[in-house]
N, C-alpha and C positions, 0 to 999 in steps of 0.2 A: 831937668826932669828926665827919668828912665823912660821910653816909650815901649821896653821888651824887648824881646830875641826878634830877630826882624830878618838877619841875613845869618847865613851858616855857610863856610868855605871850608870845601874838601879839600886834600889834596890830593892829587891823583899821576902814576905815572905815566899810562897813557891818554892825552888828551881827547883825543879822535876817537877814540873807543869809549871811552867814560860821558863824553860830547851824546855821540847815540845812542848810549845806556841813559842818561839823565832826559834826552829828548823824549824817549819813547814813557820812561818813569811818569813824566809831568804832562806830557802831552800839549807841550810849546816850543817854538824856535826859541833858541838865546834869543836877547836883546844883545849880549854883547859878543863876539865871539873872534877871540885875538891867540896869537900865540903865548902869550902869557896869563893870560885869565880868560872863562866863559862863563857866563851870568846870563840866570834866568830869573825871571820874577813869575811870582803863583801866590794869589790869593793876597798882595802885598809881602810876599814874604820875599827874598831874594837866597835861592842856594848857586855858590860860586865854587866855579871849579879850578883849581891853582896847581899847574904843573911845578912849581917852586915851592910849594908849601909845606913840603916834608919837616923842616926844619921844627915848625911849630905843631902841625899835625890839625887837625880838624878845630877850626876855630868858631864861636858860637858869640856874636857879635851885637851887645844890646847895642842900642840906638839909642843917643841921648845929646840934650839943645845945645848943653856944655860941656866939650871935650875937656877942656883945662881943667874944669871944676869938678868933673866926675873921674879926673884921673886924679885930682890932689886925690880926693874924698877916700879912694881908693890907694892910696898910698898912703895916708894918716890910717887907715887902721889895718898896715901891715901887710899889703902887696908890693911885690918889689913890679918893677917896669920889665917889660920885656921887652915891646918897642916903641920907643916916642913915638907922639904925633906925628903923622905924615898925610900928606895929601897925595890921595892916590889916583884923582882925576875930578880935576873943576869945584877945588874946592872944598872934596868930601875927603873927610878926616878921620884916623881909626889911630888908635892906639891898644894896644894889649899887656897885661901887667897877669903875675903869676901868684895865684895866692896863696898863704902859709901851708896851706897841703899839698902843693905841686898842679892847682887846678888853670887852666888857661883862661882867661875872661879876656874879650874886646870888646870894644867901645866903637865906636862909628856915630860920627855928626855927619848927617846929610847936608848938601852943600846948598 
């Protein structure tokens, strides 16, 4: 089951700067806030900030119960993978696949 776009991850080159551009934005502390990722959540929604994430560029992350099943489903009608399944902490699982127009979709099972 699709539950929606739920988290959206920037990438950004300066953390510390984009860190208190996105604080003042939302008007919350992260919950999470490391050198390689800072996540905030607002309204249920989670926007993440990825000093590594150039590669892929700004990712827009449905949320759904079956990561396997929602990456087949996605792949039988002509998405290629971009990154397998991985767990990225306790369990929660994202995968991203690229579809026939060059568009980036991710997927995220919360753990």
């Amino acid at each position: 089951m699709n539950q929606g776009v739920k988290t959206i991850i920037y990438p950004v080159k300066d953390l510390a700067q984009t860190k208190t551009l996105f604080r003042t934005l939302l008007g919350v502390e992260p919950y999470a806030d490391q050198p390689y990722y800072v996540g905030f959540r607002v309204e249920g929604q989670e926007i993440g900030l990825d000093p590594n994430g150039h590669k892929s560029g700004m990712t827009a992350y449905y949320h759904v119960n079956d990561i396997k099943q929602s990456l087949q489903a996605l792949i039988d009608s002509g998405a290629q993978v971009q990154q397998q399944i991985k767990d990225v902490s306790g369990g929660r699982l994202i995968a991203t696949v690229i579809d026939m127009t060059g568009n980036i979709i991710g997927l995220l099972q919360p753990s």
